[in-house]
C-alpha positions as CSV (number, residue, x, y, z in Angstrom):
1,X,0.0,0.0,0.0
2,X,2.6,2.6,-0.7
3,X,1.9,5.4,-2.9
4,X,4.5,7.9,-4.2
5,X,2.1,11.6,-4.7
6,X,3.6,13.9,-7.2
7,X,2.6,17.7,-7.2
8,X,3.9,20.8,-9.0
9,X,6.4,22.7,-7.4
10,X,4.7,26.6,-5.8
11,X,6.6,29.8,-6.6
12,X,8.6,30.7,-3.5
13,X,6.0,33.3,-1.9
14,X,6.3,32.4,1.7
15,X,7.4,35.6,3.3
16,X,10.9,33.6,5.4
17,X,11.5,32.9,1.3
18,X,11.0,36.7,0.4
19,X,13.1,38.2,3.4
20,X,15.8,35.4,2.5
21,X,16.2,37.2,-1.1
22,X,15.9,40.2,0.2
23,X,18.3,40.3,2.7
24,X,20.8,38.6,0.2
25,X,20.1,41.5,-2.6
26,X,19.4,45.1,-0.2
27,X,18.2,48.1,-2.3
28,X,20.5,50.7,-2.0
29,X,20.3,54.4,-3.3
30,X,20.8,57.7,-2.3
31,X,19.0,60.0,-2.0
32,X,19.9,64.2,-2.3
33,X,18.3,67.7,-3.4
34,X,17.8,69.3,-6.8
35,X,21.5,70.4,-6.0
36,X,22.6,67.3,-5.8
37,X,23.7,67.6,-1.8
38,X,22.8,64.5,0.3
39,X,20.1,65.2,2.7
40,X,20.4,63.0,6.6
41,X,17.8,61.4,7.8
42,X,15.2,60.8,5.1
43,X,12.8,58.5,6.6
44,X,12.6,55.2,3.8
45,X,9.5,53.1,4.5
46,X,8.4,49.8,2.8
47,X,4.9,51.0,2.1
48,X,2.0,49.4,4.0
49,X,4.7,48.0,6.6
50,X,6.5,49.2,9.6
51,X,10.0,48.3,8.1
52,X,12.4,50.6,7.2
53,X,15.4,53.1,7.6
54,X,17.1,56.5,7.3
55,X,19.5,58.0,5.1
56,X,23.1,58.8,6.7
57,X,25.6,61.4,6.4
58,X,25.9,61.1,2.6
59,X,22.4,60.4,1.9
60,X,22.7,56.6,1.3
61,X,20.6,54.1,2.4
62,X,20.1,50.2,2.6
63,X,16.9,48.3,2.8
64,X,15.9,44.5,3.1
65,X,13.0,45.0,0.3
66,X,11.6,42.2,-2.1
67,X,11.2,42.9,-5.5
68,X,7.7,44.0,-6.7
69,X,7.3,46.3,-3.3
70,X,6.8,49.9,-2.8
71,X,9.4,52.0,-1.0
72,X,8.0,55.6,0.2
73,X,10.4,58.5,0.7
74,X,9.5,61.4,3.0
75,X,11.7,64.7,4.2
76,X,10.3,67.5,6.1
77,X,10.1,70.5,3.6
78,X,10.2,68.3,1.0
79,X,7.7,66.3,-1.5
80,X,6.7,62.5,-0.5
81,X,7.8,59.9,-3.0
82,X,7.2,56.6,-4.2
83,X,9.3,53.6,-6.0
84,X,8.1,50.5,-6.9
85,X,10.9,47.8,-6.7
86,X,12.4,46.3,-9.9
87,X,15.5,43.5,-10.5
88,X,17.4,46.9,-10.0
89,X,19.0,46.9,-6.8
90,X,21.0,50.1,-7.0
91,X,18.7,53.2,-7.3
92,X,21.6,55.6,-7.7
93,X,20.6,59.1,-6.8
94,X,16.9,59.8,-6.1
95,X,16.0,63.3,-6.0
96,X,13.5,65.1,-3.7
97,X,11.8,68.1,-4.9
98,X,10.9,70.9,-2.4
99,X,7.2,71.3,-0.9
100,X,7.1,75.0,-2.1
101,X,3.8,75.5,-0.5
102,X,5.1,74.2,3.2
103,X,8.2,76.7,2.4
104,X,6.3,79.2,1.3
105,X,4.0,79.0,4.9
106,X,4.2,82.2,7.1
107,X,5.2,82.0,10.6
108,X,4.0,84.6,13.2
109,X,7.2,86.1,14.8
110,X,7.9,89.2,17.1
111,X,6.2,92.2,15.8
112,X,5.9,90.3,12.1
113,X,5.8,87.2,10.1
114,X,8.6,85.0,8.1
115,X,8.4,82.4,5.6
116,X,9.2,78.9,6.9
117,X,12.4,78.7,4.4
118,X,13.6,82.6,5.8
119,X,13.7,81.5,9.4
120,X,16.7,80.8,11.3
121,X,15.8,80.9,14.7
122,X,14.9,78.4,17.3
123,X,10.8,78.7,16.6
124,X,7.7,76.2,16.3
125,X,4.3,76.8,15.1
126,X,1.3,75.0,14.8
127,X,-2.0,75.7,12.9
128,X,-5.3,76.5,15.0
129,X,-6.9,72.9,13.2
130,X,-3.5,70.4,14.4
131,X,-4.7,72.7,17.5
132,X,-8.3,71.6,17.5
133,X,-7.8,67.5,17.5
134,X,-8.3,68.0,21.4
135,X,-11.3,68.9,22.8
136,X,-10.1,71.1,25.8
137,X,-11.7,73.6,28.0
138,X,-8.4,75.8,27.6
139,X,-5.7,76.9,25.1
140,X,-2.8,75.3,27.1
141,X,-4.3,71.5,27.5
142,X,-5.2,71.4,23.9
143,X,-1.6,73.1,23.0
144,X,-0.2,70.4,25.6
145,X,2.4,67.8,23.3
146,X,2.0,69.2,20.2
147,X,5.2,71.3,20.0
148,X,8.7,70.1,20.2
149,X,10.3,71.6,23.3
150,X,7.4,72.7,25.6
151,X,6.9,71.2,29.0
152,X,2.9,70.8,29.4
153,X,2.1,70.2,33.4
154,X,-1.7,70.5,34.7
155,X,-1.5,70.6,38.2
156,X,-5.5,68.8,38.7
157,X,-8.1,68.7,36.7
158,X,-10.6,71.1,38.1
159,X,-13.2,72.7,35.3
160,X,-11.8,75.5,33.4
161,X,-8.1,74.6,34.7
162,X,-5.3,75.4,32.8
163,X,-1.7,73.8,31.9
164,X,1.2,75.4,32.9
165,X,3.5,75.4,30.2
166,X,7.2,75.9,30.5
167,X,9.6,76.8,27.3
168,X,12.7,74.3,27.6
169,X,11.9,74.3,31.1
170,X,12.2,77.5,32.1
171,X,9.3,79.9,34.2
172,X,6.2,81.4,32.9
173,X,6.4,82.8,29.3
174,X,5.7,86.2,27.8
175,X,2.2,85.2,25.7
176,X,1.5,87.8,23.2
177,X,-2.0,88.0,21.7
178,X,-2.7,89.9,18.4
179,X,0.7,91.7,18.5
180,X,-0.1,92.5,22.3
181,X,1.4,91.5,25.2
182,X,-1.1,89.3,27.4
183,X,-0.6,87.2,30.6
184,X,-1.2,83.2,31.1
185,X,-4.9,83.7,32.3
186,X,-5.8,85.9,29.0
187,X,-4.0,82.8,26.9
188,X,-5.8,80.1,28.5
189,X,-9.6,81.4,28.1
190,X,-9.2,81.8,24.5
191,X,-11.5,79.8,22.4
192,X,-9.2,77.6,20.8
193,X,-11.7,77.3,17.4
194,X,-10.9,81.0,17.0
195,X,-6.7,80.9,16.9
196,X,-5.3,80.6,13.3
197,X,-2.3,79.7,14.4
198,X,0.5,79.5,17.4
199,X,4.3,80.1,17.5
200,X,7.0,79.4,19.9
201,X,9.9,82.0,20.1
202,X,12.7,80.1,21.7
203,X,16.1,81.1,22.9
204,X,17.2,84.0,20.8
205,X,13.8,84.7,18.5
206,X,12.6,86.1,22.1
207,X,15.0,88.6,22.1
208,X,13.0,91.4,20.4
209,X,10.8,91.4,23.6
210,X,13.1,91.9,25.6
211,X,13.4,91.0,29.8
212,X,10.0,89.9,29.7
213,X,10.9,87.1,26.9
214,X,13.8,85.5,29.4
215,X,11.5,82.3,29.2
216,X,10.3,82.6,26.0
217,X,7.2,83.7,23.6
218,X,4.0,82.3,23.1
219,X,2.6,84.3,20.1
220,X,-1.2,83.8,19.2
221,X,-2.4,85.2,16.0
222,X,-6.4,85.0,15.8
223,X,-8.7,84.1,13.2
224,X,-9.7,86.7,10.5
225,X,-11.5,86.9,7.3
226,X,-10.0,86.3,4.1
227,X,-10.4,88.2,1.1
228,X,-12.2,87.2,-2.0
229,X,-14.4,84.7,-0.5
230,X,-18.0,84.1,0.1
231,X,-19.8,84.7,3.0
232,X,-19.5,82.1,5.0
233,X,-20.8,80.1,8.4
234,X,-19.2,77.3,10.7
235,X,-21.0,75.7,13.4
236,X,-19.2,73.5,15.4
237,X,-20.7,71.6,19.2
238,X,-19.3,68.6,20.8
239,X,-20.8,66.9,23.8
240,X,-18.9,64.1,26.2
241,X,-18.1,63.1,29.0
242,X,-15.5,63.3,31.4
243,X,-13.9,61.0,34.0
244,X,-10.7,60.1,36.3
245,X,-8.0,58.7,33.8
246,X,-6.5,56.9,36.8
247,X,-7.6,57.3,40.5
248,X,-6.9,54.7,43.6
249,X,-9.9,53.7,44.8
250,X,-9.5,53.1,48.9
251,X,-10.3,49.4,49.9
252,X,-13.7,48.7,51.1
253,X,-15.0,47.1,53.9
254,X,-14.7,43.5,53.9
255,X,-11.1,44.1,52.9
256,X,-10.4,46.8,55.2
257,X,-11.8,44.7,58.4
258,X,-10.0,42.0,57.1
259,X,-6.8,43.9,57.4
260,X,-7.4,45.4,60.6
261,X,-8.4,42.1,62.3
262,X,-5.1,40.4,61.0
263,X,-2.9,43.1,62.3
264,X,-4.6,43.3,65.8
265,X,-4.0,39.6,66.1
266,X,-0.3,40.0,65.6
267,X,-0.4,42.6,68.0
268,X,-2.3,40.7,70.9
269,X,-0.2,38.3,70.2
270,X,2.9,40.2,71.0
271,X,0.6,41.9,73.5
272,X,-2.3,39.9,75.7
273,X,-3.5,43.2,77.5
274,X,-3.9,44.5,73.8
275,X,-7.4,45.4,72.9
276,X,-8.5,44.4,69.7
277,X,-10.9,46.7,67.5
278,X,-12.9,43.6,66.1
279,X,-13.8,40.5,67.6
280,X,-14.4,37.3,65.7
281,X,-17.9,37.9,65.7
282,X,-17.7,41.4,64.6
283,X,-15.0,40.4,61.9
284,X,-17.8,37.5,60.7
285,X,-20.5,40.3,60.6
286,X,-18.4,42.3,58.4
287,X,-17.7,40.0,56.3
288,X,-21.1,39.0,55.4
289,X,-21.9,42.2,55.3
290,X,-25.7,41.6,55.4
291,X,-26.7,43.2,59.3
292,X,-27.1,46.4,60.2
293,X,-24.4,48.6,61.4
294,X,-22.1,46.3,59.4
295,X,-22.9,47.3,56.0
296,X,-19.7,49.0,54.6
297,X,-20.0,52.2,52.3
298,X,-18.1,53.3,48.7
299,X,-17.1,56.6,50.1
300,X,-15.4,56.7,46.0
301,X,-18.6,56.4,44.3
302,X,-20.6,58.7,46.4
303,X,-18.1,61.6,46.3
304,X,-16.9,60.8,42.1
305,X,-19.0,60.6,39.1
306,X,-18.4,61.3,35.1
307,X,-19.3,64.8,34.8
308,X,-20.1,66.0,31.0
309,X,-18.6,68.7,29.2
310,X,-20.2,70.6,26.0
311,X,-19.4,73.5,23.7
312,X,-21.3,74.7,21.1
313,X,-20.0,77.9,18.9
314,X,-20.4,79.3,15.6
315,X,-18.9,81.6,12.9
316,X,-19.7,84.1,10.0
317,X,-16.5,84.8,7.7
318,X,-15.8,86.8,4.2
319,X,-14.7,89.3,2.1
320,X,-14.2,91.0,-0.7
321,X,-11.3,92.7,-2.8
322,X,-10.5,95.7,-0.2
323,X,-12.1,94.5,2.9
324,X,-13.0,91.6,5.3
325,X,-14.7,90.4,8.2
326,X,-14.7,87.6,11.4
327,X,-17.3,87.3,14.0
328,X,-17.8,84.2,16.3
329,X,-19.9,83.6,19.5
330,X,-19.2,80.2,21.6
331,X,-20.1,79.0,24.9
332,X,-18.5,76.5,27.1
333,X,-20.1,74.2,29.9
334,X,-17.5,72.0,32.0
335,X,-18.8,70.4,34.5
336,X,-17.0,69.1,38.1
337,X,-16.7,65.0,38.3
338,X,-17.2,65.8,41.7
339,X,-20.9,64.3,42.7
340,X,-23.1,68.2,42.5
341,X,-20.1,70.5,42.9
342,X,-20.7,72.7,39.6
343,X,-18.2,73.5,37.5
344,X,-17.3,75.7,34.6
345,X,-18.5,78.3,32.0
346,X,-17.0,80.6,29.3
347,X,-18.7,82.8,26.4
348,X,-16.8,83.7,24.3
349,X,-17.5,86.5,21.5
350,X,-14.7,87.7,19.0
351,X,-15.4,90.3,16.4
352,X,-12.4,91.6,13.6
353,X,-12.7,93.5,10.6
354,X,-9.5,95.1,8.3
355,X,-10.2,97.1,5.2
356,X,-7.9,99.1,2.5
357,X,-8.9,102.3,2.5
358,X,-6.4,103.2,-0.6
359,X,-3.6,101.5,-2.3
360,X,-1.4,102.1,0.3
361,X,-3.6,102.5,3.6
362,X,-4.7,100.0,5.5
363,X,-7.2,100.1,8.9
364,X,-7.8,97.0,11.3
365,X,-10.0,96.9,14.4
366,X,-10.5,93.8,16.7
367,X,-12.3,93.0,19.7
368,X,-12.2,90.0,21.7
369,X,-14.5,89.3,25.3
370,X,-15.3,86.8,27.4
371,X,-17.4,85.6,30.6
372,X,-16.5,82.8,32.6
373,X,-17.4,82.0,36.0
374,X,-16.6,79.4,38.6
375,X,-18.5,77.9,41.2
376,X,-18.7,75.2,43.8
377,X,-19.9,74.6,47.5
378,X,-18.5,77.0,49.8
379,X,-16.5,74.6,51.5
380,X,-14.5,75.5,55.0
381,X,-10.7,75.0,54.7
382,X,-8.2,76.4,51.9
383,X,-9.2,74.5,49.0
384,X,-12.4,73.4,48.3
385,X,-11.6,70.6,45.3
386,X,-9.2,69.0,47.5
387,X,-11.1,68.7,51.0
388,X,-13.9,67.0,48.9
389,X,-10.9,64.5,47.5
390,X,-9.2,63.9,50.9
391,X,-12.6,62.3,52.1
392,X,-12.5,59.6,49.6
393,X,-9.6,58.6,51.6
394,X,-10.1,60.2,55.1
395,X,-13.4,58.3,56.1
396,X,-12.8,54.5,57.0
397,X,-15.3,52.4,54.7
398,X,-16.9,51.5,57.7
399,X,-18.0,55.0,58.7
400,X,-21.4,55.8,56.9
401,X,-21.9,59.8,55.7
402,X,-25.5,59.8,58.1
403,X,-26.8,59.1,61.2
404,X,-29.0,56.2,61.4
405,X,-29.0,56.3,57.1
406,X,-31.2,59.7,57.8
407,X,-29.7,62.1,55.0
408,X,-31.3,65.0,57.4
409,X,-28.7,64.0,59.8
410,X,-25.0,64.2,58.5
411,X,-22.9,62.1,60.5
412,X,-19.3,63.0,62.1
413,X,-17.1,60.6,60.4
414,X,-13.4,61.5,61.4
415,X,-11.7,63.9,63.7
416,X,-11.7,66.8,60.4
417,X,-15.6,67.6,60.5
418,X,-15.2,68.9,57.0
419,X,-14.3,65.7,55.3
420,X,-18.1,64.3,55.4
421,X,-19.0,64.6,51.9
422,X,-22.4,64.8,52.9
423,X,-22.2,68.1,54.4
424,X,-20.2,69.7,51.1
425,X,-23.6,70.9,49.3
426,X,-24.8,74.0,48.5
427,X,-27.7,73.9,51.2
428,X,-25.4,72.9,54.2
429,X,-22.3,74.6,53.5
430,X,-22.9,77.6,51.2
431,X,-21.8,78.6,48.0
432,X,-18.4,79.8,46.5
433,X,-19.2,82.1,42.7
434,X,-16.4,83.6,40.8
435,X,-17.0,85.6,37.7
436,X,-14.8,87.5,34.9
437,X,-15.9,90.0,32.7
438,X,-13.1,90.9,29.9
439,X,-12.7,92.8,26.8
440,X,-10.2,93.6,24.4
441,X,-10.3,96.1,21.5
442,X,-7.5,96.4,18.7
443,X,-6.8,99.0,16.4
444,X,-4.0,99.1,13.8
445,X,-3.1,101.6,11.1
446,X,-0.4,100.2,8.2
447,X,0.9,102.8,5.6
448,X,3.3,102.1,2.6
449,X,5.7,104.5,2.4
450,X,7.7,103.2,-0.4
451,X,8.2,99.9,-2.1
452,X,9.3,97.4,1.2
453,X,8.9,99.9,3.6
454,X,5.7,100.0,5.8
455,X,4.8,101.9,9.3
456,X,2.3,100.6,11.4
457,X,0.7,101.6,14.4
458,X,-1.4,99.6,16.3
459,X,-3.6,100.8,19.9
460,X,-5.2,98.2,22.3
461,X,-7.3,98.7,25.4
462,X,-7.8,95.9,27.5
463,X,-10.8,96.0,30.5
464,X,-11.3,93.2,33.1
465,X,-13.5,92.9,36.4
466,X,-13.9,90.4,38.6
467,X,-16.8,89.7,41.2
468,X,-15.9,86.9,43.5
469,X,-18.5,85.9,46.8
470,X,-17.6,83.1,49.2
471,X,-20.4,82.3,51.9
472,X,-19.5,79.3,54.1
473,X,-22.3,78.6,56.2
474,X,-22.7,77.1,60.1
475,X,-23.2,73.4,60.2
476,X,-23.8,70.6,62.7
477,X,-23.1,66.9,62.9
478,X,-25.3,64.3,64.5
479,X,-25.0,60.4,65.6
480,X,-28.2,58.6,66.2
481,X,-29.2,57.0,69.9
482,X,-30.8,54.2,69.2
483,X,-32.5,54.0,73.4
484,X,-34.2,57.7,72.5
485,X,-34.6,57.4,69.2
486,X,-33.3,61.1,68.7
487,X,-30.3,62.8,67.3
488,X,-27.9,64.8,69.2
489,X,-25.4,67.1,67.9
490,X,-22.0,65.8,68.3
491,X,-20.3,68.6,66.6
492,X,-20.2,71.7,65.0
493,X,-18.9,74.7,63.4
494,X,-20.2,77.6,64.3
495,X,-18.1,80.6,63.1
496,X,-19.6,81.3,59.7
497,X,-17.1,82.7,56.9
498,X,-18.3,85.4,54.1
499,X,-16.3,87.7,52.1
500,X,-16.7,89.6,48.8
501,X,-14.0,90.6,46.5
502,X,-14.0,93.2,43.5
503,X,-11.4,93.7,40.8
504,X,-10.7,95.3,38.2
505,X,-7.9,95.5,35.8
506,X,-7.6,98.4,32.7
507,X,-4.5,98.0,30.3
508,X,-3.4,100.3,27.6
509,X,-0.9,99.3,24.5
510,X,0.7,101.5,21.8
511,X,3.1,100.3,19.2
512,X,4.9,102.1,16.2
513,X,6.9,99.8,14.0
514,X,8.4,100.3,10.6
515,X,9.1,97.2,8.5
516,X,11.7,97.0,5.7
517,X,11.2,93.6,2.7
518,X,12.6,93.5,-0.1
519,X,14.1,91.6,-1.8
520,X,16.8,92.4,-4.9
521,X,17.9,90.1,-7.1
522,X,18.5,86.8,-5.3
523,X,18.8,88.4,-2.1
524,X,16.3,89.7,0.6
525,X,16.8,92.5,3.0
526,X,14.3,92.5,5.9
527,X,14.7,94.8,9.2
528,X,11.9,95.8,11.4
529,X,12.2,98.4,13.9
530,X,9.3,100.2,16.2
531,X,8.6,101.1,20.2
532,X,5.7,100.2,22.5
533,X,4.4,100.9,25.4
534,X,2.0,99.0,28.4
535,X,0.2,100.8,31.0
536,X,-1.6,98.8,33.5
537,X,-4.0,99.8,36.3
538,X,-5.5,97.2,39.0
């Protein structure tokens, strides 16, 4: 019964067969400019695969690729391209033509703008839409890992928060809005759908600024109209949800008891005039978890939920040959993931217009406000977020938040009175409101006084109050007799807390620059030169 099968022999198409060639018979190439000098560190990618290299020093390359593949070339600056495979092992020189259009890309510097291929400096920039991939209540968190050398730290997550952000490291940074100088808070409670674009002056390209720059420039240009186009309107709204990324969650009762009943064993043990918190009986009620007084309580769950955030805004943009327009109106409801503790809310409206009023005059105005307001339970102690966090891990899970289960009755749970959750409500503790009023108005003038040489003057007035009220009220804190049937207090607080705070800020910005670019024969001369001046009352 032996048989001898015969079958054709298959092409070699197994992929270990593949590599094998491959790896016997690299590609090789290099790769270099339209002038013919190497460029480093062209990324070379075996398309719809994660394998591949990078030129060196001299532009070459060598790649483990079977014939009939696609290799895909790519170099910042410069156009993508694509070679299918052949016998041909040896590419020779494979040239990359320049992306004119990301060249030709303007970059918001101090007191101007460069072209991409014109700068020199140490600066970054990022467009307002790589900006708007994040939904984020403020202009720093959505900013936050998009730009090569900027330190993004947001020190809690409390609605309408912002992220600190620190220039190779360094302190606070000189953020200028529009051409005018702002501070951090004025940054972060721009709406981010209404920034064209963002620049980083680092090192050096600060300089212009002056002391102020010593830890960088965070430049902001805003969204405008464009000429030539139709009118036009954008609606954008988003709604989600929000929750901790990564929170410990304190061990609950069974597993607390548990704990506590093994450790106090030890210790008798050690110690026979010890007294043990739990006896067996108690340890075997806690377990079960099924009688009363032993029910154990999620002090997490009762003090966190996901809290939803939504933002809803809108635009009208266009223009004609000599003039155009921007106008946009948002609103911005964040909401606490603390269980009722409020949250945050911005409106923002932004209004700009810039006309030529001849050939060689032109006339801008801007203005840019905003309301936002904070609030929360007035809650005794220094910060109100944190005291409602610390009882999470403050209050045993054996401690319920109310006497007898009665939510009339709050209960004393630890030795801080102010870590019951229970009590941290508007109608028990009081309220904490904080509100911002702000407007900015722009001006600007620009003048051609000869072929490459502009002036430009440009006015701002900036106006800000604040109304803040904090009200903490009395309280008291019960336990239950179970004899009488009644509730006595067991604590209190009984030195009530109010106070009212007003403030206003008024700012006042001048500039005069003149601006020389031009460019003769293959060259191009460009000097700017100007003054300013801030004046700020609080």
């Amino acid at each position: 019964n032996r048989q001898i099968v015969l079958a054709q022999k298959e092409d070699a198409t197994d992929i270990q067969t593949i590599q094998a060639i491959a790896q016997a018979n690299p590609v090789k190439g290099t790769i270099v400019d339209k002038n013919g000098e190497p460029l480093t560190g062209v990324s070379v990618v075996i398309k719809g695969t994660t394998s591949g290299t990078m030129s060196d020093l001299d532009g070459k390359f060598t790649l483990n690729a079977p014939v009939g593949s696609t290799i895909t070339i790519s170099y910042i600056g410069f156009l993508t391209q694509e070679i299918k495979l052949g016998e041909n092992r040896d590419l020779m020189n494979i040239t990359l033509q320049e992306n004119a259009k990301e060249l030709e890309a303007v970059v918001v510097v101090g007191f101007g703008t460069q072209k991409k291929e014109s700068i020199t400096g140490a600066i970054s920039a990022i467009s307002g839409d790589d900006l708007m991939t994040t939904n984020a209540a403020s202009t720093s968190t959505a900013l936050a890992g998009k730009i090569a050398g900027i330190n993004s730290r947001q020190p809690d997550g409390r609605p309408g928060n912002g992220t600190s952000i620190r220039i190779r490291g360094m302190g606070t940074p000189l953020y200028v809005i529009d051409g005018v100088q702002k501070d951090e808070g004025q940054f972060n409670n721009i709406d981010p759908n209404n920034i064209e674009s963002i620049s980083i002056l680092k090192d050096a390209s600060a300089a212009i600024y002056g002391v102020r720059a010593a830890n960088g420039v965070v430049v902001v240009k805003t969204k405008g109209g464009r000429r030539d186009t139709k009118n036009t309107v954008n609606l954008t709204a988003y709604y989600g949800w929000q929750d901790f990324f990564k929170f410990p969650e304190p061990a609950d009762a069974k597993t607390y008891v548990a704990a506590k009943y093994q450790s106090d064993i030890i210790k008798k043990a050690a110690d026979p005039n010890f007294n043990m918190k739990y006896s067996a009986q108690d340890y075997q009620k806690w377990q079960q978890g099924t009688e009363k007084g032993y029910l154990g309580f999620d002090w997490y769950d009762f003090v966190i939920n996901s809290a939803p955030m939504n933002y809803v805004g809108g635009n009208i943009t266009g223009g004609s040959e000599n003039i155009n327009y921007y106008l946009a109106l948002s609103h911005l409801n964040q909401d606490a993931v603390i269980v009722n503790y409020g949250g945050f809310k911005r409106t923002n409206m932004q209004m700009s217009i810039d006309a030529n009023i001849t050939k060689k005059l032109k006339l801008g105005g801007s203005m840019n406000g905003r309301i936002e307001s904070r609030k929360n339970p007035g809650v005794p102690g220094g910060d109100d977020y944190w005291t409602a966090l610390f009882a999470i891990y403050r209050n045993l899970p054996t401690i319920r938040p109310f006497a007898n289960d009665n939510p009339k009755y709050p209960a004393k749970t630890s030795s801080n009175n102010s870590t019951n959750f229970a009590m941290l409500n508007y109608d028990l503790s009081g309220t904490y409101e904080s509100t911002w009023r702000a407007i900015q108005l722009n001006l600007s003038a620009e003048y051609e006084i000869m072929k490459g040489l502009n002036a430009k003057v440009l006015g701002g007035y900036y106006l800000a109050d604040q109304v803040q009220s904090n009200h903490e009220f009395t309280y008291k804190l019960y336990r239950y007799d179970e004899a009488t049937d009644t509730y006595p207090v067991e604590d209190s607080m009984d030195n009530p807390y109010m106070e009212r705070t007003y403030e206003k800020v008024e700012e006042t910005t001048g500039q005069f620059t003149l601006d020389f670019n031009r460019k003769f024969g293959s060259h191009n001369v460009a000097a700017v030169a100007g003054g300013e001046f801030i004046r700020r009352k609080t």
